[in-house]
C-alpha positions as CSV (number, residue, x, y, z in Angstrom):
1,X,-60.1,-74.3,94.8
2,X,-63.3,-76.4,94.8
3,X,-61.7,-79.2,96.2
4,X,-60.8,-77.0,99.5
5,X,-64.1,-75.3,100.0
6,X,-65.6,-79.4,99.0
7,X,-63.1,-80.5,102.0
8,X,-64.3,-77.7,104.3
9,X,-68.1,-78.3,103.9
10,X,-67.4,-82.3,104.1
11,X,-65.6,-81.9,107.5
12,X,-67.9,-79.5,109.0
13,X,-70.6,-82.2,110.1
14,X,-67.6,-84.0,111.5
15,X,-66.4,-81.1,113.7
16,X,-69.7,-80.2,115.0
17,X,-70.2,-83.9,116.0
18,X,-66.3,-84.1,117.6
19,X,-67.4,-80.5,120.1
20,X,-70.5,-82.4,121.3
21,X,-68.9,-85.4,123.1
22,X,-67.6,-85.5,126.7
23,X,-63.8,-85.4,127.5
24,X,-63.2,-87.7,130.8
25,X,-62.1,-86.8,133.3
26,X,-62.5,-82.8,133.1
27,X,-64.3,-82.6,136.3
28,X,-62.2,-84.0,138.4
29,X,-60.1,-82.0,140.7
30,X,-56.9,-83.3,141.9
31,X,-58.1,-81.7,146.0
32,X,-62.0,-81.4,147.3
33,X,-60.6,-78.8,149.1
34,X,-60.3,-77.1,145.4
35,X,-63.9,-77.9,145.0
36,X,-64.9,-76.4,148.9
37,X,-63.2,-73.1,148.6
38,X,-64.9,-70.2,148.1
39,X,-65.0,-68.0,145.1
40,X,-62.7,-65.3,145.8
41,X,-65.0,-61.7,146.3
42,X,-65.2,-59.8,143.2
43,X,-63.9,-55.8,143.9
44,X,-64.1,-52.6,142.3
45,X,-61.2,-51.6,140.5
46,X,-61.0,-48.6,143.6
47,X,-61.3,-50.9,145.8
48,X,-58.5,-53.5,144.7
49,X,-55.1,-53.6,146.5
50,X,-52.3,-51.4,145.4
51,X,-49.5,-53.2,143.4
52,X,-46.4,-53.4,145.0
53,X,-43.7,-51.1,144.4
54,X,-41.1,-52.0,141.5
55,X,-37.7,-53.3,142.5
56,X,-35.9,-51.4,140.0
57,X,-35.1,-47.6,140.4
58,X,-32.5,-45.0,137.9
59,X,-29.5,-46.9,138.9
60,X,-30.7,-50.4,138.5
61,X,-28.8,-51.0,135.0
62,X,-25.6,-50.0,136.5
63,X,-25.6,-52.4,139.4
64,X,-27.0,-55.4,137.4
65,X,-23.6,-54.5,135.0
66,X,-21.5,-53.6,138.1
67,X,-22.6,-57.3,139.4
68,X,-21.9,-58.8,135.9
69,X,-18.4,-57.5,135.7
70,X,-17.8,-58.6,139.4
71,X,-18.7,-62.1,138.3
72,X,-16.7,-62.3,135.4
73,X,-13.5,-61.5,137.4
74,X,-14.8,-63.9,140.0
75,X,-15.2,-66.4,137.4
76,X,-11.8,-65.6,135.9
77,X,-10.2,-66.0,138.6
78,X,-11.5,-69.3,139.4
């Protein structure tokens, strides 16, 4: 048990050294247009968009199976 809390304490100074350097390369963006674009406006939850309405509806499950068995015999019959 001393050796782990030992190992944790040793590598601590280590760690703290390792999150100070630089990693290259991190600010480079693959388009300046990236860079030039404009921070998108921050909204009001009121204010945001309405999501859009889901595909599925009551009957969903029985035309996904429906579709399944109709490719099954497709596939059979191939």
């Amino acid at each position: 048990m001393q050796f782990v809390r030992a190992s944790i304490v040793g590598l601590l100074p280590f760690l703290g050294v390792a999150a100070c350097g630089d990693i290259p390369g991190q600010d480079i963006t693959s388009d300046p247009a990236l860079e030039a674009a404009p921070y998108p406006a921050i909204l009001p939850q009121h204010a945001l968009p309405e999501p859009q309405a889901g595909r599925l509806t009551d009957t969903s499950e029985d035309e996904i199976d429906a579709r399944g068995a109709r490719l099954k015999r497709r596939a059979s019959t191939l």
